[in-house]
N, C-alpha and C positions, 0 to 999 in steps of 0.2 A: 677240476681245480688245478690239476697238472696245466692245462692249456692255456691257462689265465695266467700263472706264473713262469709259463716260458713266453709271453705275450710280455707282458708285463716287462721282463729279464732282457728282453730283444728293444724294447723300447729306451729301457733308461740309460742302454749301452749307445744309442745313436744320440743322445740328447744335445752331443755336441753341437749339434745340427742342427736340431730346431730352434724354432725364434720364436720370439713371444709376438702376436697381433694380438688382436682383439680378441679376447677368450668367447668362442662359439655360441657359447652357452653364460654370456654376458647380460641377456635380460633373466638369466634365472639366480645366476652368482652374483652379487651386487660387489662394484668396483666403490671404495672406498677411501682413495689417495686423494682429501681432500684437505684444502682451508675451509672453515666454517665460518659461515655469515648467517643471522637468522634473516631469515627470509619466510613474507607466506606460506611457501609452499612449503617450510619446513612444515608450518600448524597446521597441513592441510595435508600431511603426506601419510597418516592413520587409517584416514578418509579417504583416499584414493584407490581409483582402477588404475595399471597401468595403460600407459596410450597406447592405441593399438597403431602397427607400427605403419610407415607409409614409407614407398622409395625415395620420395622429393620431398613433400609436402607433410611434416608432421600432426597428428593430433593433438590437440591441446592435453596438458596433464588436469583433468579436470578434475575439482576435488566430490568423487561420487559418497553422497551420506549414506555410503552403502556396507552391511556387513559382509554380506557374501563378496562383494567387489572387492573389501580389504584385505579379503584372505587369500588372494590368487596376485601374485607366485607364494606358493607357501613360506619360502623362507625370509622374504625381504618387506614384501607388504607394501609394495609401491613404491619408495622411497624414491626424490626424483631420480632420472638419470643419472650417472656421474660425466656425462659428457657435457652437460648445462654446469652442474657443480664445479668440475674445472674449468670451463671455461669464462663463468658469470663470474666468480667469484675472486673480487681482486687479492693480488697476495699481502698475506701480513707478517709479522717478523714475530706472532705470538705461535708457537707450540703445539696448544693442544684447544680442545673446546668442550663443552660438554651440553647438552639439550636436555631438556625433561619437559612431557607435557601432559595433562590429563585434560578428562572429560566424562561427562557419562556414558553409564552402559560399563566404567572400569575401562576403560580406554586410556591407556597408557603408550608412550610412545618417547623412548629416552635414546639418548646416542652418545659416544664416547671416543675420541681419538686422540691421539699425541703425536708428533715426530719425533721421533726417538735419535734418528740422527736426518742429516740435510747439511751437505755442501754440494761441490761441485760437483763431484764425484760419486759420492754415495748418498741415499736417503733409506731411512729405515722407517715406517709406519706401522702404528697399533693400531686398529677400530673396533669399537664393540657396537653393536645395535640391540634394543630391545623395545617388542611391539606386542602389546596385550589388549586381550577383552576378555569381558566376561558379562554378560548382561543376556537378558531376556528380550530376545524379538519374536515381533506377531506375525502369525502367516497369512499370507494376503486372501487365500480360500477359507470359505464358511467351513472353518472345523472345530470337532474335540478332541484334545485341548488344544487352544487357539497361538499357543506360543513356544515357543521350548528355548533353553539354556543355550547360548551361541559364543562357544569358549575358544579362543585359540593365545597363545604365549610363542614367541618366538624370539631365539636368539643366536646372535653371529657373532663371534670374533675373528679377526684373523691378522697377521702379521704379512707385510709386505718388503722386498727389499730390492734396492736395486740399484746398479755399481756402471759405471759406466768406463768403460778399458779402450786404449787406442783403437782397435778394428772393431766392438762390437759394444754393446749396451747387455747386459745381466740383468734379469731378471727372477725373481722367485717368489713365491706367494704358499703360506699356510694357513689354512682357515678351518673352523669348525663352526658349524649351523645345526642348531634343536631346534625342531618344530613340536607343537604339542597341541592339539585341536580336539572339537569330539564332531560326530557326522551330525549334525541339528535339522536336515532337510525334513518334511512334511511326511511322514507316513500315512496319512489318511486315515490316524486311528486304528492302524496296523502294528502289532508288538514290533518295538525296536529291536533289529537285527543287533546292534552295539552297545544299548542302553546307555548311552551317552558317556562311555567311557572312553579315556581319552586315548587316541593314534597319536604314536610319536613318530619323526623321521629325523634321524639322524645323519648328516652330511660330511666330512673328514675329504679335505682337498687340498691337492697337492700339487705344484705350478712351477716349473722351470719352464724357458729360454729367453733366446738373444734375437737381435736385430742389429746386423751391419750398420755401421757408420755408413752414408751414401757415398757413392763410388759411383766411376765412368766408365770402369772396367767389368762389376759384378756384384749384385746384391744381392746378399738372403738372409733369411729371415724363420722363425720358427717357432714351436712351442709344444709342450708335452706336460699336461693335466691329465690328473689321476685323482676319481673320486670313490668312495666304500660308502654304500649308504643300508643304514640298515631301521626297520618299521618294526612295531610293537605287536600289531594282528595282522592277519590272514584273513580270511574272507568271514571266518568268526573269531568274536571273540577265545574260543578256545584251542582257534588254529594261530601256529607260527607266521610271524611276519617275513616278509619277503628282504631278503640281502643280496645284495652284491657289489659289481666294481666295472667304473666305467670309466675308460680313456679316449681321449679324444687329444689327436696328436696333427699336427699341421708342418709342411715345411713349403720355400717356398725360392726361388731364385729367379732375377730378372736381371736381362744384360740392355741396357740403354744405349740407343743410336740415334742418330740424326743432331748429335751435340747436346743428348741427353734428354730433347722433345719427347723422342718415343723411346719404345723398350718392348722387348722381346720377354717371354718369362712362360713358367711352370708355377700350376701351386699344388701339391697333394696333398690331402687330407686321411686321419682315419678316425674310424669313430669304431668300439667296440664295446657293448654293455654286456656281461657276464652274472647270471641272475645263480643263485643256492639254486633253489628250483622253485618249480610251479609257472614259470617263463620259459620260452625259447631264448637261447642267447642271440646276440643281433650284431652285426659285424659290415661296415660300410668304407669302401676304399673309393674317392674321389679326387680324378687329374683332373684336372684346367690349366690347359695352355693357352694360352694368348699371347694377339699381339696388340700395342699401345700406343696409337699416334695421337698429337696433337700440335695445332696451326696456333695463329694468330688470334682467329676468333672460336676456334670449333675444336671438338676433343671426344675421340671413338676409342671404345676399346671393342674391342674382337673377342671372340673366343668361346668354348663348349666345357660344358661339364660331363666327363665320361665317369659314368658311376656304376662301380661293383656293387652289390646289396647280397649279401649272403645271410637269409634266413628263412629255414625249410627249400633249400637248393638255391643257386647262384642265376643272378637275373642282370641283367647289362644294360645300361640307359645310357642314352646322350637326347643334353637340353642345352635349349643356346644360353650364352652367357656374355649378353650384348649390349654394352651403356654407349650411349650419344649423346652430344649434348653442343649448339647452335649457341653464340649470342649473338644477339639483333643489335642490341645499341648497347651505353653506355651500361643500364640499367634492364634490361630485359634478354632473356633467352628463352631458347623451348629444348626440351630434352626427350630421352626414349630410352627404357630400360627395357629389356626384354630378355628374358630368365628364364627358368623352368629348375626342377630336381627334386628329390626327396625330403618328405618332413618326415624325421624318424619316428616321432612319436614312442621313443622309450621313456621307462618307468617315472624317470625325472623330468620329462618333455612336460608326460600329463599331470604330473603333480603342481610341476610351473601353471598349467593352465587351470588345471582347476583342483586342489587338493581332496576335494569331497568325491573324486571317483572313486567307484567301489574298490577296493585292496585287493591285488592278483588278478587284475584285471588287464591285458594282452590288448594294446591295442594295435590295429594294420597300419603301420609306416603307407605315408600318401605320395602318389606320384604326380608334378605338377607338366604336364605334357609343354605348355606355354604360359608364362605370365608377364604382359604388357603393364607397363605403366608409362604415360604420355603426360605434356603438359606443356604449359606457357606459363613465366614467371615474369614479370610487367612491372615495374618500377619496383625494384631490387631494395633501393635507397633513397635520401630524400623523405625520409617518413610518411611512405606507402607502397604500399606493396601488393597485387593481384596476382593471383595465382587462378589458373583453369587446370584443370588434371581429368584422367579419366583411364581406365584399363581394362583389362580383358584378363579372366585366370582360368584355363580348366585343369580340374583336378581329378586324377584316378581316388578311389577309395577316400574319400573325407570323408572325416566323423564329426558327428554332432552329440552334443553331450545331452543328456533326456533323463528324467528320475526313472531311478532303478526300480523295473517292475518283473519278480520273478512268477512266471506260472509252476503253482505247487508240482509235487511230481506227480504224475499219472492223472492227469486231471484237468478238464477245460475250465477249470472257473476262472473268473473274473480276478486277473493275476494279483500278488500279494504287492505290497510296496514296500521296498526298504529308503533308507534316508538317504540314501547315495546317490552317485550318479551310473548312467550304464552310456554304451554308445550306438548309434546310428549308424551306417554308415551309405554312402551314394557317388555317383559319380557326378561331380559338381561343377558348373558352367555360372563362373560370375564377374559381372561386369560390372563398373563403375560411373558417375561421372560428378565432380565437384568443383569444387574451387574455394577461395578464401580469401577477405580483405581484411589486411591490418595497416591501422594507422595511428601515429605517433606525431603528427604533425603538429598539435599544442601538445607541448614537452611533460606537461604534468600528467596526461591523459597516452593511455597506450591500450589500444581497443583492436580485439582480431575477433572474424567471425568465419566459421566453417562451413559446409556445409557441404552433406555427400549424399547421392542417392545410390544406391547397389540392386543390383538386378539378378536372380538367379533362379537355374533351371537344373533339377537333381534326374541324372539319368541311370538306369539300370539299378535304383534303389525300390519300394517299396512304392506301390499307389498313391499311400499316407505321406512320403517321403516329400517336406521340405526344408530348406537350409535353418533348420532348427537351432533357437537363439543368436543366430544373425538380425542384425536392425537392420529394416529395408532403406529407412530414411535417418540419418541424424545432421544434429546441426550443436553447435557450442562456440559458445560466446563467452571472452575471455576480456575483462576491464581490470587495469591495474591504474587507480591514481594518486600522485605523489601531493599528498600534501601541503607537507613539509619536508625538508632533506630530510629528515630521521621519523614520518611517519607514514604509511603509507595504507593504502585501503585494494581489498581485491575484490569482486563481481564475478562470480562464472555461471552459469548457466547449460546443462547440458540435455538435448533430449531425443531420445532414440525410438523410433516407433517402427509400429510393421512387425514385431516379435511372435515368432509362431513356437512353440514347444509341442512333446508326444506324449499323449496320458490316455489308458483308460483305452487303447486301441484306438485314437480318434486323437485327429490333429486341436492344440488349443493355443486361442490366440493372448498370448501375455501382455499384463497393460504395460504401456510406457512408462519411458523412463524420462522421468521430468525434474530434474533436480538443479535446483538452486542455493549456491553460498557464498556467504561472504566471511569476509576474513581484514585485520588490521594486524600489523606489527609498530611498532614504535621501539626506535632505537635510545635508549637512555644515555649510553654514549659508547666508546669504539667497542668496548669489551662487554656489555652487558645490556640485553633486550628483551622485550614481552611481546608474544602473541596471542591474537585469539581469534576463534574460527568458529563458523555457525552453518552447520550441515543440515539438507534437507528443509529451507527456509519454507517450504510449499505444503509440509506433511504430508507426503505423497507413501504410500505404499506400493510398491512394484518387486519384482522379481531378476534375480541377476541371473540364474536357473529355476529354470519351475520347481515350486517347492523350496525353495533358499532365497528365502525375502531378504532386503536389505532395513537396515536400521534408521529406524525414524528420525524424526528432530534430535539433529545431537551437537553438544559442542563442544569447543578443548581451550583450553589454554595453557602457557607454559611461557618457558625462561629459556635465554641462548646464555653461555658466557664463555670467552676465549681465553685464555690464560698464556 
């Protein structure tokens, strides 16, 4: 405890320093400095996977009628981006907003914000969010009993502020997040490890720094986040939950040459989680120096990630940290990332990805040796647009998530199952290749279609071993058509096949994922609008993890209003 508070003590003394970017751990924290517009995707955001992410080319935010899909990241529940939110959403001179939406299954889905102050200078932001279920879903295997109770509540508040001074921009953010879920996954008729009583995870986060005004002589930039999270059980109901405290601290400085084309620069990072016990504590110190040029047509950044990794002894990595990027004409270019480095995979990594992993469960931080991603983007504008993509990833120690199967003690039987999840793990070789047309050309009509295939080969894991609940193939199809100016209709489509999971000592192959919905909003006028959304149009039964069905025909509807 001492180490965590002279850690801690040493940090908040340099904060002068650090800047605020993009908070690291942004697809797990949800940024909420927004104007509110109802939109579909508000009636669809219950309903939703997050998009799984891409360097160039993004995945559509499809809306999946799925339960297990809505509970991953545990604290947020998909809600769109906030990088579409501020940037879609035109400003208005009203305040505050508020959303509420239901549906079956108890499917609730409300939001709340204000500006509390906004001028030039300074803006102060309130947000609250709240996302519930509570409904019985069916498991897609022939079992007894065929359904179980599939409960999660989850709420965020938090307060933003941020002040803008001759040489620097201020930043600060306070927020608190409860989660509250029970494990509902398939025991196969095996006594419930939890008896469905509910896991909470509590979150408490704490956000300083700055970001220079641009300059020709020196920029930096920085930030220092501090989170306490503390859970209800342990690996049993009668064991303590797991606590601790993680910072993750960034700083960053670049000197610009060539009349401010290019630029020179450093960025360090640290990340450190600090567990009560039943964890190792995890400690990651990351330099990247680079350097930054850019022409006329073309635009290279250089540079390596040298990474410390201190847990159970100190290990030393360097991965390249290399973007390029070509245009061809007016409207088309080709680009090339090429990356590498650690996925840490602590406590709150796995929670983001899948809440339902077992409680005090240690997973191995993965080392990404190489990760390419290439492409060609083809009429940019113009309403249309082609994209070709394709890459290349290998990964030391990747996990794959599999339902938790314990072999009793002292004993070869045919192991028990708990509701949970457990991990896999393999050394992972996976390739890509896609592309995507959207087109806008009749203004009323705005239609994009995906489409990726992935290729993988798991080495030095297990005979059985494959990249377990990876889709080999998906594809999603995205129609939004206007109407009228104030009514509008959405179409998605999404469907992922090729899904292998591990049960039973024997690989099994999971059905598809084939899900279709639609959705209208209709604007009543500036300040006040209805949605409504229809999930799972196909009744399709599949699995988002083996043993964690998602939820049937379901649908919502609800009210925006701005004030």
């Amino acid at each position: 405890m001492k180490k965590t508070i002279y850690i801690v003590a040493a940090l908040l003394i340099s904060t002068g320093i650090f800047a605020q970017t993009q908070d690291s751990l942004l697809r797990r924290q949800m940024e909420l400095e927004r104007e509110f517009n109802p939109t579909l995707q508000d009636a669809n955001k219950i309903n939703s996977l997050p998009a799984i992410p891409q360097p160039t080319v993004g995945k559509a935010n499809t809306g999946y009628s799925t339960w297990a899909g809505r509970t991953t990241p545990p604290l947020e529940i998909a809600i769109p981006q906030p990088a579409g939110i501020m940037t879609d959403i035109p400003f208005s001179m009203r305040k505050g907003y508020i959303s509420l939406g239901a549906g079956n299954y108890a499917n609730i889905d409300g939001a709340l914000g204000y500006r509390l102050i906004e001028n030039e200078k300074s803006n102060l932001t309130f947000n609250f969010l709240h996302n519930s279920s509570n409904g019985d879903v069916n498991y897609v295997q022939n079992v007894d009993p065929a359904s179980n109770k599939a409960f999660f509540m989850d709420n965020l508040g938090q307060l933003r502020y941020g002040h803008l001074l001759d040489a620097f921009r201020l930043n600060l953010k306070a927020a608190y997040s409860h989660s509250a879920f029970n494990y509902y996954g398939n025991t196969f008729g095996n006594e419930r490890t939890f008896n469905n009583e509910n896991q909470t995870l509590g979150v408490f986060n704490l956000g300083v720094g700055v970001e220079s005004n641009p300059s020709d002589f020196m920029n930096y930039r920085g930030h220092l986040d501090f989170k306490n999270f503390t859970t209800k059980y342990g690996s049993t109901l009668s064991a303590a939950g797991l606590k601790g405290n993680q910072i993750d601290a960034m700083v960053g400085l670049d000197k610009p040459f060539q009349d401010g084309g290019s630029r020179v620069g450093v960025d360090g990072k640290f990340l450190g989680v600090f567990y009560n016990e039943g964890m190792d504590d995890f400690m990651l110190l990351n330099a990247n120096p680079y350097v930054a040029f850019e022409g006329l047509n073309w635009k290279a950044r250089l540079g390596a990630d040298l990474i410390f990794q201190m847990l159970g002894g100190t290990k030393f990595r360097v991965a390249p940290n290399v973007e390029l990027g070509l245009k061809m004409t007016e409207h088309s270019s080709l680009y090339a990332n090429i990356k590498g480095g650690i996925d840490d995979n602590t406590y709150l990594d796995m929670m983001a990805e899948s809440r339902y992993i077992s409680p005090m469960t240690p997973v191995k931080s993965s080392f990404s040796i190489v990760d390419i991603e290439a492409g060609a983007k083809i009429g940019e504008a113009s309403g249309f647009r082609f994209d070709i993509l394709g890459g290349f990833k290998k990964t030391e120690d990747e996990h794959f998530l599999v339902l938790n199967q314990m072999l009793p003690s002292g004993t070869s039987d045919i192991p028990s199952i708990k509701e949970t999840l457990g991990t896999v793990y393999g050394n992972l070789s996976h390739s890509h290749i896609g592309g995507m047309i959207q087109s806008n050309i009749w203004a009323p009509l705005d239609i994009a279609l995906r489409i990726k295939k992935n290729f993988y080969t798991i080495e030095e894991g297990t005979s059985e071993t494959k990249a377990f609940n990876k889709p080999g193939f998906e594809t999603d199809l995205r129609a939004t058509f206007e109407a009228m100016s104030n009514l509008k209709f959405t179409l998605n489509y999404y469907f992922a096949g090729d899904r292998w999971s591990y049960f039973n000592a024997a690989n099994v192959k999971m059905d598809n994922i084939n899900d279709l919905n639609f959705g209208a909003v209709y604007d009543i006028n500036d300040s006040f609008a209805i949605n409504v959304k229809a999930n799972n149009l196909l009744f399709q039964k599949y699995d988002i993890w083996y043993g964690h069905p998602a939820q049937g025909f379901n649908a919502m509807g609800g009210f925006t209003f701005k004030f």
